[in-house]
KEKE-3310 file (N, C-alpha, C; in steps of 0.2 Angstrom, whole numbers, plus 5000, padded with zeros to 4 digits):
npx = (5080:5087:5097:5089:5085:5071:5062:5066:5069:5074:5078:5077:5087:5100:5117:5113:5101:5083:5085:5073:5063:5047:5038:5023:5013:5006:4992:4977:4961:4947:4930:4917:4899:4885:4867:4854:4840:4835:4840:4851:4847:4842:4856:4860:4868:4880:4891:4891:4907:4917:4930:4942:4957:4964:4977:4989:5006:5023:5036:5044:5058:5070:5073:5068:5055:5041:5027:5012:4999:4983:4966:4953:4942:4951:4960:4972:4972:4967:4978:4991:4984:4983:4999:5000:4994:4985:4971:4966:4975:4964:4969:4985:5002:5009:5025:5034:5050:5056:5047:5031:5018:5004:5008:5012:5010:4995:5002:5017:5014:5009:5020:5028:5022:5027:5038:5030:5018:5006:5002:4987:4973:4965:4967:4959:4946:4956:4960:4956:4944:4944:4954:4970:4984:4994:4993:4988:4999:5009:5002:5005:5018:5015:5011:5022:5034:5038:5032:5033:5026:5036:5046:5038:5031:5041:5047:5037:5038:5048:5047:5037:5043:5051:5045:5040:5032:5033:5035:5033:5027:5016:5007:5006:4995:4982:4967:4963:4955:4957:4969:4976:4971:4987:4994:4988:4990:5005:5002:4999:5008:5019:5015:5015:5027:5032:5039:5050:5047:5052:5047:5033:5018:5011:4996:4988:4993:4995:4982:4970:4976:4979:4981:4993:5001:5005:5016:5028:5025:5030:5040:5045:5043:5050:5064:5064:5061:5077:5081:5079:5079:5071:5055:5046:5028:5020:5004:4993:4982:4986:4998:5006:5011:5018:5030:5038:5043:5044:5053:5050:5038:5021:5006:4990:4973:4959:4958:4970:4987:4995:5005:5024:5038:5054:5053:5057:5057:5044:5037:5042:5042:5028:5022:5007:4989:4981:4992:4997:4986:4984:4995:4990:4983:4987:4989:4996:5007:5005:4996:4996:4998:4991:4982:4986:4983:4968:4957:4950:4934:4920:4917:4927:4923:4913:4920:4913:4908:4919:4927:4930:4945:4957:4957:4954:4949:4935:4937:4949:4957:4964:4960:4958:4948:4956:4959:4947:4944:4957:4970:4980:4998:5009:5024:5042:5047:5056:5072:5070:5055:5039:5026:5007:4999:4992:4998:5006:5022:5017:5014:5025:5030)
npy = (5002:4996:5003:5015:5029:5031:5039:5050:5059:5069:5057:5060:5054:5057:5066:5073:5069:5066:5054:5046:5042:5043:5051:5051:5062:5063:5059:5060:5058:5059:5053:5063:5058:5060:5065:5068:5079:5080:5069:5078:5088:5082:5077:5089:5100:5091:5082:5065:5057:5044:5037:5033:5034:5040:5050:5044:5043:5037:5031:5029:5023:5024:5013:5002:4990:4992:4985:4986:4979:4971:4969:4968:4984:4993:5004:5004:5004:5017:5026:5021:5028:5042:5044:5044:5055:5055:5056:5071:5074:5076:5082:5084:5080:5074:5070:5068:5063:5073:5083:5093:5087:5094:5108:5109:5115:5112:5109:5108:5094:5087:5084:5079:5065:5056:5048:5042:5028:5017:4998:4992:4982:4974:4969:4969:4978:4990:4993:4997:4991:4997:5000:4995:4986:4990:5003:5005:5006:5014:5026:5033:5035:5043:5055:5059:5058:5054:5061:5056:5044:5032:5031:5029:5017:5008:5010:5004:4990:4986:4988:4975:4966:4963:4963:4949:4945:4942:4937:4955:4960:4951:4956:4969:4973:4967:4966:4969:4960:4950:4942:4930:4931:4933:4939:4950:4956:4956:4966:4976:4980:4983:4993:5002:5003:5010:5023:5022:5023:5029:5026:5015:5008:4996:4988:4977:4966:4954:4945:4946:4937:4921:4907:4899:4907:4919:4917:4918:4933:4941:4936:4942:4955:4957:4957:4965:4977:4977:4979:4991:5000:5003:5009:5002:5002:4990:4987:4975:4961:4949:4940:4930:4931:4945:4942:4936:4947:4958:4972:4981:4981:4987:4985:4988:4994:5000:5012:5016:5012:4999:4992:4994:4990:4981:4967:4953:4954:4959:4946:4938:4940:4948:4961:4965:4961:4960:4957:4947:4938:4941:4934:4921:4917:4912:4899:4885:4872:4861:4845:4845:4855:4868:4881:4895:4906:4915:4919:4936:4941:4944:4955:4968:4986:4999:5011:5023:5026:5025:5012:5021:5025:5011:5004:4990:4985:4980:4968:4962:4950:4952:4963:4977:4987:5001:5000:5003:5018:5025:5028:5022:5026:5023:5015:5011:4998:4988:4989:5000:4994:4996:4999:4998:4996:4994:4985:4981:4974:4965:4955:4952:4945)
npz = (4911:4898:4886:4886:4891:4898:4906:4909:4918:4934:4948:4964:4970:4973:4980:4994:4995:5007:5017:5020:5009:5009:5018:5034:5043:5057:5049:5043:5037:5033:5027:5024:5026:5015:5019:5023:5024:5036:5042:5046:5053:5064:5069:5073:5062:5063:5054:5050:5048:5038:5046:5037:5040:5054:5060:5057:5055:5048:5041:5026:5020:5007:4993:4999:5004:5011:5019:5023:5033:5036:5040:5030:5027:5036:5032:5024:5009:5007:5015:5007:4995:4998:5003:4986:4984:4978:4986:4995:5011:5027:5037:5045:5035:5021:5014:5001:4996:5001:5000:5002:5000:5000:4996:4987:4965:4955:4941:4947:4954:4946:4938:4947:4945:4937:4946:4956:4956:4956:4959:4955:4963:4956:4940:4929:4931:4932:4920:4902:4893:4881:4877:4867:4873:4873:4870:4882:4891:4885:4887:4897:4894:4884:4892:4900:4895:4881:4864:4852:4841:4837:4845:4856:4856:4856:4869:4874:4871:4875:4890:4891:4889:4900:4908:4906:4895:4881:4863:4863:4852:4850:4860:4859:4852:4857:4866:4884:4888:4880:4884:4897:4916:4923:4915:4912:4924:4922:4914:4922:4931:4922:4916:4927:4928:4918:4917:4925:4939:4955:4969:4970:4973:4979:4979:4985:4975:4970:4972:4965:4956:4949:4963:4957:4950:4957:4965:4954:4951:4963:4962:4950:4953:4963:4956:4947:4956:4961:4946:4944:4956:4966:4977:4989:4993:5000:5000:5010:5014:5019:5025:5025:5013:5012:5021:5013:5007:5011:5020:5031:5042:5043:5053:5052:5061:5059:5056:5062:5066:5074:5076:5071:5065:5059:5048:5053:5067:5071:5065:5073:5087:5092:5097:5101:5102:5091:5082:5086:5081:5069:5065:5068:5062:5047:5036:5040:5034:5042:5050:5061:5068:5081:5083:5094:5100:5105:5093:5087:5094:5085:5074:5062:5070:5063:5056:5055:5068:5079:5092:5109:5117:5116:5100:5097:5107:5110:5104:5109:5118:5132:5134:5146:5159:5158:5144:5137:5139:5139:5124:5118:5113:5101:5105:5107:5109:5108:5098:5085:5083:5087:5096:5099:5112:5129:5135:5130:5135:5144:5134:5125:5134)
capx = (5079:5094:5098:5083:5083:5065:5058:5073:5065:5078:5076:5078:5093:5105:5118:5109:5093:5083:5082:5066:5058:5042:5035:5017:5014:5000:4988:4971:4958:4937:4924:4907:4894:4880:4862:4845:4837:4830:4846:4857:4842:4846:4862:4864:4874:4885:4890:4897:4909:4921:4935:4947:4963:4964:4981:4994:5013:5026:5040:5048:5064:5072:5077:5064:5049:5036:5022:5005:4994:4977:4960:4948:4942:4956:4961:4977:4971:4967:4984:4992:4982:4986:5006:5002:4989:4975:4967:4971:4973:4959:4974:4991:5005:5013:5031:5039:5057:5056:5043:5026:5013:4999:5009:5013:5003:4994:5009:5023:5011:5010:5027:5031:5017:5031:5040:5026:5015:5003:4998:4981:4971:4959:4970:4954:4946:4962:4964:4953:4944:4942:4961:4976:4987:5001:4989:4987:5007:5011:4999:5010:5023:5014:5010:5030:5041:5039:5027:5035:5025:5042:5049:5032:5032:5052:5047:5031:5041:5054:5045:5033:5049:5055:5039:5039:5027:5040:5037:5031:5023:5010:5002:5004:4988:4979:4964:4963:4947:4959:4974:4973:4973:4992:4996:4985:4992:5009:5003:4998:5014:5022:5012:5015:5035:5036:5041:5055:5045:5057:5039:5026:5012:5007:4989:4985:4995:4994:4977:4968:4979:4979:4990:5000:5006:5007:5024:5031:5023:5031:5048:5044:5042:5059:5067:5064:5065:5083:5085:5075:5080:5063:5056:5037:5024:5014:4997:4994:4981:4990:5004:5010:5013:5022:5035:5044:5045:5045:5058:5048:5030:5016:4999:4984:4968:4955:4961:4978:4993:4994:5011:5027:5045:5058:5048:5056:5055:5038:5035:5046:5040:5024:5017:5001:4986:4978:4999:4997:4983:4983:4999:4991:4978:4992:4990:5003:5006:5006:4988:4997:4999:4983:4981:4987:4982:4963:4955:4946:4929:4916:4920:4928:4919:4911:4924:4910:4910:4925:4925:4933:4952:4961:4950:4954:4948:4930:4937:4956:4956:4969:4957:4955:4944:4956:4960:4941:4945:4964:4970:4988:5002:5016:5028:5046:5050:5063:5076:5066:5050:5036:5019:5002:4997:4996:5000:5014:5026:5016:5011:5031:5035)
capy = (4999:4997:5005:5019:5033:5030:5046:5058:5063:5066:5054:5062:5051:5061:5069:5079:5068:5064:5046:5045:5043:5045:5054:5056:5066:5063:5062:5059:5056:5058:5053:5064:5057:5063:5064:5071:5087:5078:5067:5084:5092:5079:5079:5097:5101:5089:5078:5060:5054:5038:5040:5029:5036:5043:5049:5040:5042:5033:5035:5023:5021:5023:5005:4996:4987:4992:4983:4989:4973:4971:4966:4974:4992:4997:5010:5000:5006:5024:5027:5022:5037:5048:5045:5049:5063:5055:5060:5075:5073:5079:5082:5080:5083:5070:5072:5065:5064:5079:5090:5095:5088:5099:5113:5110:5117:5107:5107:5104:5087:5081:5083:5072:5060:5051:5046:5040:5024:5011:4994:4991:4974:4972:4973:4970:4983:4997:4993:5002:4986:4998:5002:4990:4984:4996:5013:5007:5005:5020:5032:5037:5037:5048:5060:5061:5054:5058:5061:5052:5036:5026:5030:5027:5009:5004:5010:4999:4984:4985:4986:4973:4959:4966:4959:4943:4946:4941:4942:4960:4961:4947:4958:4976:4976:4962:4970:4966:4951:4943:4937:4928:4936:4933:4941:4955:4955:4961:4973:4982:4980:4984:5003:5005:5004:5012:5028:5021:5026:5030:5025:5010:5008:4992:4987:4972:4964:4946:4945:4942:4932:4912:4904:4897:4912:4923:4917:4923:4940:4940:4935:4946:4963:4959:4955:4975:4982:4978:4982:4997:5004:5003:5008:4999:5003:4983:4984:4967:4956:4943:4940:4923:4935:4949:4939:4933:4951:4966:4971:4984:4980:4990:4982:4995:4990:5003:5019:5016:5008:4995:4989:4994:4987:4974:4961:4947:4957:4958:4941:4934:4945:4952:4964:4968:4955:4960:4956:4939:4938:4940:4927:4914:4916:4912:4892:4881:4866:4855:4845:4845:4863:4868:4887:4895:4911:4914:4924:4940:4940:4949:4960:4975:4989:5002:5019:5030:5025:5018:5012:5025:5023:5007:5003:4985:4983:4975:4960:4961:4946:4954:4970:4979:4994:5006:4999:5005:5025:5027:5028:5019:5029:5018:5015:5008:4992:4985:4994:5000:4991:5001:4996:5003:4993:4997:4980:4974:4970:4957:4953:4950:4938)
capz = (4905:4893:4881:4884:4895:4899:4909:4906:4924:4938:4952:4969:4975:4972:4983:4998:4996:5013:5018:5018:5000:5010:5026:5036:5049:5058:5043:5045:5030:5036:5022:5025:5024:5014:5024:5021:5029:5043:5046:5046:5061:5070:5072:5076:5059:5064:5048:5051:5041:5041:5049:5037:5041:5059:5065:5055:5055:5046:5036:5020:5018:4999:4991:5005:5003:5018:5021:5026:5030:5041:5037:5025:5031:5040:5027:5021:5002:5007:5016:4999:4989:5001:5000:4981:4984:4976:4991:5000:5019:5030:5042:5043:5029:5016:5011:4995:4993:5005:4997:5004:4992:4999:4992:4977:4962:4950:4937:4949:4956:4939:4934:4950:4946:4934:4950:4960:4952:4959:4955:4958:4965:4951:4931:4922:4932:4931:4913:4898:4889:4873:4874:4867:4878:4869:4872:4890:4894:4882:4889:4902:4891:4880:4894:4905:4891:4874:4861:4846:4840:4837:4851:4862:4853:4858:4875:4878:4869:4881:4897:4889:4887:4903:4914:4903:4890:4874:4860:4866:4845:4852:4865:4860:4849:4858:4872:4891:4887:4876:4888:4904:4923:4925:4910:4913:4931:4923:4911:4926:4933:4915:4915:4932:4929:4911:4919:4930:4946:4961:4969:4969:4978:4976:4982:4984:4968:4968:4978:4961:4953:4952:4965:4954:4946:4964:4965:4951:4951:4968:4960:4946:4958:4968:4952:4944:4961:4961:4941:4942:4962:4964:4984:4986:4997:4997:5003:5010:5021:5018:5033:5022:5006:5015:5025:5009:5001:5015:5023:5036:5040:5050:5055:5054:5063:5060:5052:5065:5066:5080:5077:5066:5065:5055:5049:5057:5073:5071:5065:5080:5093:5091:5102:5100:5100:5085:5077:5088:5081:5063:5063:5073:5056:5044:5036:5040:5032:5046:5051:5071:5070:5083:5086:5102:5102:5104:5088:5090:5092:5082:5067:5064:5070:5059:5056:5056:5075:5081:5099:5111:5120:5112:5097:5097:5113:5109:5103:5113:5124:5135:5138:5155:5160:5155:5138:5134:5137:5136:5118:5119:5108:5099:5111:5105:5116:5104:5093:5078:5086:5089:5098:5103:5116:5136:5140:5125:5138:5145:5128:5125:5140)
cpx = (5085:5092:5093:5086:5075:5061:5061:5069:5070:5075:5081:5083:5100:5111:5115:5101:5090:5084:5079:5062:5051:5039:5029:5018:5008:4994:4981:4967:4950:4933:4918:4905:4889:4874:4858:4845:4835:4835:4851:4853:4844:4851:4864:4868:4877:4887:4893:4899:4915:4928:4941:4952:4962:4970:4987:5002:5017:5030:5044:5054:5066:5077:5072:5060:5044:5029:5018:4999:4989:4971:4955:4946:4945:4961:4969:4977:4973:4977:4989:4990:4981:4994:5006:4997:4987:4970:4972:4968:4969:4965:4980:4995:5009:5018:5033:5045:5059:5051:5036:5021:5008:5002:5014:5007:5001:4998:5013:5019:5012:5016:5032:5028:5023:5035:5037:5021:5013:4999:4992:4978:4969:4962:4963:4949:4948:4962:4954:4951:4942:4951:4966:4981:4994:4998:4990:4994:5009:5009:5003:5016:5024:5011:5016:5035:5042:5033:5026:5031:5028:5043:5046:5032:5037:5050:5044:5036:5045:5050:5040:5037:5051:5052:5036:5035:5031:5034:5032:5024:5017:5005:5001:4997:4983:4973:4964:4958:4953:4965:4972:4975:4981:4993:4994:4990:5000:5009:5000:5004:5018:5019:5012:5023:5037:5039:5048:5055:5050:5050:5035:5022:5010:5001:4987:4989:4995:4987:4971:4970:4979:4984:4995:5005:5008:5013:5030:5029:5027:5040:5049:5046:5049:5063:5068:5064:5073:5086:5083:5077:5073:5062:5047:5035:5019:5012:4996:4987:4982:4997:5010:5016:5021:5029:5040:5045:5046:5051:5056:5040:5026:5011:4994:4977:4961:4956:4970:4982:4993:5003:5017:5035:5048:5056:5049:5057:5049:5034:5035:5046:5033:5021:5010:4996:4984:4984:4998:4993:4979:4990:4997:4986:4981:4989:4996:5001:5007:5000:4989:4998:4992:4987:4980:4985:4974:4961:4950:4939:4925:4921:4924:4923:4918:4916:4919:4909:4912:4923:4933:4941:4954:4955:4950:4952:4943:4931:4944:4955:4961:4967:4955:4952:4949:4959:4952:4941:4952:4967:4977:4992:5006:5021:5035:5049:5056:5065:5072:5060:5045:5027:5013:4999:4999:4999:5008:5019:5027:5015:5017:5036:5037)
cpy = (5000:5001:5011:5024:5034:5039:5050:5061:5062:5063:5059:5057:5053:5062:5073:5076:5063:5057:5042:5045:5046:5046:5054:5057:5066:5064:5056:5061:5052:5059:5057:5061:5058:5061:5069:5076:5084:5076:5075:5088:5088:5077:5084:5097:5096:5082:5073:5059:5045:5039:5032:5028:5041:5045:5045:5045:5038:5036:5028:5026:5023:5015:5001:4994:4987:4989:4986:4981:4976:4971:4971:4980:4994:5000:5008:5004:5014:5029:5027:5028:5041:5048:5045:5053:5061:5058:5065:5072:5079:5084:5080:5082:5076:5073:5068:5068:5072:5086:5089:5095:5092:5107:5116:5112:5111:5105:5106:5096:5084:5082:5078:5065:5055:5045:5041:5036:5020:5006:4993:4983:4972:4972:4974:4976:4990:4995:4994:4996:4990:5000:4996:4989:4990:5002:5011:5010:5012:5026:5036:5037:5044:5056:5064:5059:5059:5055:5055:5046:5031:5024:5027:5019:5005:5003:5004:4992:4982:4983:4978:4964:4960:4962:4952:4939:4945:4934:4948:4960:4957:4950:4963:4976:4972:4968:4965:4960:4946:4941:4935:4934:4936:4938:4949:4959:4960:4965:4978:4987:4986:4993:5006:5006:5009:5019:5028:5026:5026:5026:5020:5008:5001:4988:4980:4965:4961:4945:4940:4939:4923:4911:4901:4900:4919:4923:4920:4928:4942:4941:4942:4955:4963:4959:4964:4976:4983:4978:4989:5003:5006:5004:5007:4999:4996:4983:4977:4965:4952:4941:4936:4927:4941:4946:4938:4942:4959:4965:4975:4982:4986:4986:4987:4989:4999:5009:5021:5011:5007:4993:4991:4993:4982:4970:4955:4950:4956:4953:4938:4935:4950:4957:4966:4964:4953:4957:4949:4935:4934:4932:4923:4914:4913:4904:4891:4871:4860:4853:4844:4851:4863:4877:4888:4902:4912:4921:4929:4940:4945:4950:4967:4981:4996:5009:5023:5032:5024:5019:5017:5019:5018:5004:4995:4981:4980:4967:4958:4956:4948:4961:4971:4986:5000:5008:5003:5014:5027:5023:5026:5022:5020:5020:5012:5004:4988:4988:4994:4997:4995:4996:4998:5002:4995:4990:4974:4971:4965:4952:4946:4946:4931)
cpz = (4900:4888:4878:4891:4897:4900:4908:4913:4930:4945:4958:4973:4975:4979:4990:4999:5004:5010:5016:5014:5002:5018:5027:5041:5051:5055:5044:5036:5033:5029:5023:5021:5020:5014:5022:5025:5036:5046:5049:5053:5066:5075:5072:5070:5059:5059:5047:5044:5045:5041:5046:5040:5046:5064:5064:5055:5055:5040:5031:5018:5010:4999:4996:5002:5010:5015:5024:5027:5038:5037:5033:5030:5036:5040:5025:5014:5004:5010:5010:4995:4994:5000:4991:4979:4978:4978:4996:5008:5021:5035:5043:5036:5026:5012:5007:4993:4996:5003:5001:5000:4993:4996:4987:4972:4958:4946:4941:4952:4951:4936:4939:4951:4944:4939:4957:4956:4957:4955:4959:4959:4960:4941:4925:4925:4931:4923:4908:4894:4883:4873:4874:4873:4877:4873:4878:4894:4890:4883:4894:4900:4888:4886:4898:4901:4886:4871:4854:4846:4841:4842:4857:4861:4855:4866:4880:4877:4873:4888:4897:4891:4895:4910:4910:4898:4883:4871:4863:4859:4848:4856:4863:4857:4851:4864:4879:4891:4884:4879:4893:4911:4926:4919:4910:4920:4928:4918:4914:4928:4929:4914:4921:4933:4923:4913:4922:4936:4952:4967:4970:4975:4975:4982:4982:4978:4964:4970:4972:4956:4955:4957:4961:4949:4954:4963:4961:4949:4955:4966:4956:4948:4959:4961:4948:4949:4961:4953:4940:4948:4962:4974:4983:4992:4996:5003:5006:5014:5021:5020:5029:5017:5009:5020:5020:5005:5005:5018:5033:5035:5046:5050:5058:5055:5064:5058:5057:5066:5075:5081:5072:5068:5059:5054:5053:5063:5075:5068:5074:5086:5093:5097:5105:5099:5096:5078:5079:5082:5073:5060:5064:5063:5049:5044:5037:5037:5038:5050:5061:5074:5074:5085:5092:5106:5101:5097:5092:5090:5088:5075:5066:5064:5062:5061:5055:5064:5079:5090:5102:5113:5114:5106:5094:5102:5114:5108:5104:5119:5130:5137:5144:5153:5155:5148:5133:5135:5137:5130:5120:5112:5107:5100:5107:5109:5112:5099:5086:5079:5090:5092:5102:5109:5124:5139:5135:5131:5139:5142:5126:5128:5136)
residu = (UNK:UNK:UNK:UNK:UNK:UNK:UNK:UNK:UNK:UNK:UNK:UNK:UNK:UNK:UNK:UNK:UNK:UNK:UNK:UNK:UNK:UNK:UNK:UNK:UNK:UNK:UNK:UNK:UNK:UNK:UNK:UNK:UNK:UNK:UNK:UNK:UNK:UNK:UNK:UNK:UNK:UNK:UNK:UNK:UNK:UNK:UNK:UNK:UNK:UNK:UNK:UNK:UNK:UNK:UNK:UNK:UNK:UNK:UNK:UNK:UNK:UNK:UNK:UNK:UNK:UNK:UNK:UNK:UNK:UNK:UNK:UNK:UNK:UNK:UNK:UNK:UNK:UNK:UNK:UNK:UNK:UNK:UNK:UNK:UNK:UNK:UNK:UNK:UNK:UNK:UNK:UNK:UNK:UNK:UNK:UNK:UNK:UNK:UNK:UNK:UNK:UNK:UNK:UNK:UNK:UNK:UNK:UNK:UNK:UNK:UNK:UNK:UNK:UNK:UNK:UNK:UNK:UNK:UNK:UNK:UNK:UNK:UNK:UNK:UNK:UNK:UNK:UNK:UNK:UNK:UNK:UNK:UNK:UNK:UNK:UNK:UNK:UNK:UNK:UNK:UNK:UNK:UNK:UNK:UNK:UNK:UNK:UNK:UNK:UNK:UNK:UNK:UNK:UNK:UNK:UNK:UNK:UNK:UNK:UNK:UNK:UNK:UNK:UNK:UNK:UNK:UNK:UNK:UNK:UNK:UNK:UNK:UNK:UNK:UNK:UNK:UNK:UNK:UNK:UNK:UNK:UNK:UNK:UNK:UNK:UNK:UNK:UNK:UNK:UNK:UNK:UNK:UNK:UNK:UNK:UNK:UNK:UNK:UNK:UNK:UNK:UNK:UNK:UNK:UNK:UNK:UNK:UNK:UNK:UNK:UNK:UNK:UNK:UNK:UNK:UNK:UNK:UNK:UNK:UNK:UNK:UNK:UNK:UNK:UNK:UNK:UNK:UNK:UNK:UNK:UNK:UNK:UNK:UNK:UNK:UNK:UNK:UNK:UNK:UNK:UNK:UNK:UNK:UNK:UNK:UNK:UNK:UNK:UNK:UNK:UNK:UNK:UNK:UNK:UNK:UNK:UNK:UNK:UNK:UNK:UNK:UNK:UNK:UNK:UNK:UNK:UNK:UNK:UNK:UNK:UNK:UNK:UNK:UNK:UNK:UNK:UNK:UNK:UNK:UNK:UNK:UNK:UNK:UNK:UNK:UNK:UNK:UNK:UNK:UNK:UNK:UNK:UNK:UNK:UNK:UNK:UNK:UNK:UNK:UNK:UNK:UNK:UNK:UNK:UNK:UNK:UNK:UNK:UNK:UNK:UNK:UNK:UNK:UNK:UNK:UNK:UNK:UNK:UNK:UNK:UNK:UNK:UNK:UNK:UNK:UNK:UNK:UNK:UNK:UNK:UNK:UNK:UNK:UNK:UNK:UNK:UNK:UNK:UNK:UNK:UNK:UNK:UNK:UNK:UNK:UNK:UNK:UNK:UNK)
# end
C-alpha cells in the first residue's frame, strides 16, 4: 500500500527464508461422528468419522498461485483451514514459512494470523450484516495494526480504492444488504488483504459472483498479487477458472490428491482419469466439439466409507481387479509431474 506501512509485520521473505511459504506432510483431518448409546454398542466403541482429508502432502511455493480443484466433498475447503490452522490436523504436521503450527502457542498463532488470510465463497455470508463495511475491513486492522481511529480509517480507505470501490467515503458507512454481490465480492477481498497477507487462501472467490464480473475479480486478484507479493492457495471446481490464474495445480478426489504438477502439464497431459475426466467436463465453445473421454459413473462416494485401494476405482473406466485393493502412491512420470494412478502410463500414450 503507498504511502502506509500497513502491518508493521515482518514478512518471512527475507534472507535465509525456505522456499516453501507452505508445507503438509502427510496430514490427515477425520470428523467423528456423534451417535447414540445403541449406535456406539454396535459398533464395538468404534466411532465413524468422515475422513475429509486422508493423507495429503504438498507444498506452495512463495510468489505462486496453487490450485486445489475437484468436485464438491473432496475436502478442497478443509485442506485450506488446515494450512491456516483453523483446524487442527488429525495427523500429519503443517508448516508456515518454516514453522510448525501445531506448536506454537496461542499468542505466537495469533501474531502469525496477520500473515495468513482467506477469502471465502459466500461475502454476504463471511461478512457481519449489523457491521459497516469500514468495522469489517478495519477489524483486523484494529486487532494486527494499530489501534488509532484516524489511522484505522486512512487504512480501510486505502485498501477500499485499491480493490476499486472509489470513492472509498461512499462505502465505508454503507452495510453488506446495501451494495451489490460484486462489490461485496471485493470487500472480502479488501479485509482479506488489509494486513498485507504473505498468504491467501482463497475459497472458492468468484463461484458466487455474477459472470460478468468473475473476470475482473480474477484480474483484480493477479493485479494485487503482483502489487502486494501475495502467494494464493485458490480452491477451485472450476478447471475453466484455474487455467487462466494457477501456475501449479493438484486435483483432489476424495480426501486425496490424484494428480499434481505445472498446470499446463497437467492440462496437456493428464494422467489420471478423474484429471481426464474433469477437463473433458470443461465447456467449449464449439457446438462440433463432442466428448471423448467417457464420464465417471455414479457419485462420489461417502468419506465416512471410502472404497478400499484406488478410491476412484467405482467409477474409473480403466479399473482392473487390483485397482480395487492396492492404494496407488503419487508417482512422478514427468518433471515436476506427479500421479496416483497404477496405470498413468497408459493413460499418457
Amino acid at each position: 500500500m503507498p504511502d502506509l506501512n500497513l502491518a508493521g509485520i515482518s514478512r518471512g521473505a527475507g534472507n535465509g527464508a525456505p522456499a516453501d511459504l507452505v508445507r503438509l506432510e502427510n496430514v490427515r483431518k477425520h470428523f467423528p461422528l456423534q451417535s447414540g448409546l445403541l449406535a456406539n454398542l454396535l459398533n464395538r466403541g468404534h466411532v465413524p468419522a468422515v475422513k475429509a482429508v486422508d493423507g495429503v502432502s504438498l507444498s506452495i511455493k512463495r510468489g505462486e498461485v496453487f490450485g486445489l480443484a475437484g468436485e464438491s466433498g473432496s475436502g478442497k475447503s478443509t485442506v485450506g483451514r488446515l494450512v491456516l490452522n483453523l483446524f487442527p490436523p488429525t495427523e500429519g504436521r503443517v508448516f508456515f514459512d518454516g514453522q510448525d503450527l501445531s506448536r506454537l502457542s496461542a499468542e505466537e498463532m495469533r501474531k502469525l494470523r496477520s500473515r495468513m488470510q482467506i477469502i471465502f465463497q459466500d461475502p454476504m455470508a463471511s461478512l457481519n450484516p449489523r457491521m459497516t463495511i469500514g468495522d469489517a475491513i478495519g477489524h483486523p486492522v484494529w486487532i494486527h495494526v494499530t489501534g488509532d481511529p484516524e489511522k484505522r480509517r486512512q487504512v480501510v480507505t486505502e485498501i477500499l480504492e485499491k480493490v476499486g470501490l472509489a470513492p472509498a467515503n461512499q462505502f465505508y458507512d454503507k452495510f453488506p444488504h446495501q451494495i451489490s454481490g460484486g462489490q461485496r465480492q471485493r470487500i472480502v477481498i479488501a479485509r482479506a488483504l488489509v494486513t498485507v497477507p504473505d498468504l491467501v487462501v482463497a475459497d472458492e472467490p468468484v463461484a458466487m459472483a455474477d459472470v460478468s464480473v468473475r473476470t475482473l475479480l480474477l484480474e483484480l486478484m493477479m493485479r494485487l498479487k503482483g502489487e502486494l507479493n501475495l502467494t494464493y492457495l485458490f480452491v477451485t471446481h472450476d478447471l475453466a477458472t484455474a487455467k487462466y490464474v494457477c501456475d501449479r495445480i493438484a486435483i483432489m478426489y476424495l480426501g486425496k490428491l490424484c494428480e499434481v504438477g505445472p498446470l499446463d502439464d497437467v492440462y496437456r497431459h493428464p494422467g489420471h482419469p478423474y484429471t481426464r475426466a474433469l477437463l473433458e467436463a470443461v465447456p467449449v465453445p464449439d457446438p462440433r466439439h463432442r466428448r471423448k473421454e467417457p464420464m465417471p459413473a455414479g457419485e462420489i462416494p461417502s468419506a465416512i466409507n471410502p472404497p478400499s485401494g484406488c478410491r476412484f476405482h467405482p467409477r474409473c473406466p480403466i479399473a482392473r481387479a487390483n485397482c480395487a485393493v492396492d492404494e496407488p502412491v503419487l508417482r512422478e512420470l514427468r518433471p515436476g509431474h506427479f500421479m496416483a494412478c497404477h496405470y498413468a502410463e497408459e493413460v499418457l500414450k
